[in-house]
C-alpha positions as CSV (number, residue, x, y, z in Angstrom):
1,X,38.2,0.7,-67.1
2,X,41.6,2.0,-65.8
3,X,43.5,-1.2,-66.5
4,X,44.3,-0.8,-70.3
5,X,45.1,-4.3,-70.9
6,X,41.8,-5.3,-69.6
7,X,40.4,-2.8,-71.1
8,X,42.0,-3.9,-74.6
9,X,40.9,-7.7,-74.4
10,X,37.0,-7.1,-73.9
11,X,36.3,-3.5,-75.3
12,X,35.6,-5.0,-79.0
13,X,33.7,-7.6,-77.3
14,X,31.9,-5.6,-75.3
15,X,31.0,-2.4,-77.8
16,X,29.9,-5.1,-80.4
17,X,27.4,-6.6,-77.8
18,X,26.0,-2.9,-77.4
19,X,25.8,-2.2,-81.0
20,X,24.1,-5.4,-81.3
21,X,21.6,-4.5,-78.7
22,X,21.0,-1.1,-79.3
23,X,19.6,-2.2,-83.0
24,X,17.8,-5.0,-81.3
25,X,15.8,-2.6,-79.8
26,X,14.9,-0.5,-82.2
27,X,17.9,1.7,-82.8
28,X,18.5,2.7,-86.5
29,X,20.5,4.3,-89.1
30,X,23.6,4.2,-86.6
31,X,26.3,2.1,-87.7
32,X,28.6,0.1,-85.7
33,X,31.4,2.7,-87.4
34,X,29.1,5.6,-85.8
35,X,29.0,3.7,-82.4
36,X,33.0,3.8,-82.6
37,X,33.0,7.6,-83.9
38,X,31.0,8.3,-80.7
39,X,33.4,6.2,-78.9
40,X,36.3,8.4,-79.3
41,X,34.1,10.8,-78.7
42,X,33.4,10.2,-75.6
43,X,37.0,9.1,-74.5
44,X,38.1,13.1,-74.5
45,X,35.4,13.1,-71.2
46,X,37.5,10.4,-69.5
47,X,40.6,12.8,-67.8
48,X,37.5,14.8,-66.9
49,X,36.1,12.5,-64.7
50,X,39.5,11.8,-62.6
51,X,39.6,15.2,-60.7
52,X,35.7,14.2,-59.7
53,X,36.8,10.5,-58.9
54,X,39.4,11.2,-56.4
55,X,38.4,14.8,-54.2
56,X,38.1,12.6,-51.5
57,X,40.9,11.0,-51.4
58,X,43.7,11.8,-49.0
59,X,46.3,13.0,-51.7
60,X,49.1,12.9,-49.1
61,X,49.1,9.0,-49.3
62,X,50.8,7.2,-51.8
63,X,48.1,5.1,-52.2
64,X,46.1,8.6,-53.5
65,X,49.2,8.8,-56.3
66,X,49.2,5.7,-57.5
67,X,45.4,5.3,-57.9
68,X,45.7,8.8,-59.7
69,X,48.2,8.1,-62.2
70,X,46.4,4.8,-63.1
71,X,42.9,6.7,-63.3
72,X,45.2,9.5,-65.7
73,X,47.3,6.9,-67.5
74,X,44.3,4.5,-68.5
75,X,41.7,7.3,-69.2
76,X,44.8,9.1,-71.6
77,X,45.6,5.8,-73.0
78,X,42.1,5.1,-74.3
79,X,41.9,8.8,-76.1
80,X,45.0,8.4,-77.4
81,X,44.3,4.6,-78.7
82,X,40.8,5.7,-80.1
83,X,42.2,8.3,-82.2
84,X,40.0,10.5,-80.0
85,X,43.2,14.0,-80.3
86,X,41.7,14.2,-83.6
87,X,38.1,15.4,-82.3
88,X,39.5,18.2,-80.7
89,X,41.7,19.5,-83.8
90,X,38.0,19.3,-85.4
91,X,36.6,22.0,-82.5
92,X,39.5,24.4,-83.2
């Protein structure tokens, strides 16, 4: 979810229905508040997986660029958004 607009209107939406299903089957003792802890978490992984997503992409074309800076801009957006920066002051 690169788009963060899109990614704004059905991430609630969307984490809520996991939570939801994750108890259903048999998950306990993690709160919806732990599922969004994790959440962040998991959002400092993101940039990460940007390097991976485009090796094989000829990164002389523009194209390359602007798929690039999307992948960058969304992945740093959703950190940033989730309060994820916090996480790593917590590993220092």
């Amino acid at each position: 979810l690169f788009i963060p607009d899109f990614r704004e209107e059905i991430e609630q939406e969307v984490l809520a229905h996991y939570h939801k299903t994750l108890v259903k089957n048999g998950v306990e003792n993690y709160s919806k508040d732990e599922l969004m802890q994790d959440y962040a978490v998991g959002m400092l992984f993101g940039p990460w997986v940007v390097p991976l997503a485009v090796a094989s992409l000829d990164l002389s074309s523009d194209y390359a660029h602007r798929i690039m800076d999307k992948l960058l801009f969304g992945k740093f957006r959703a950190a940033l958004d989730h309060g994820a920066i916090r996480w790593l002051d917590a590993l220092a």
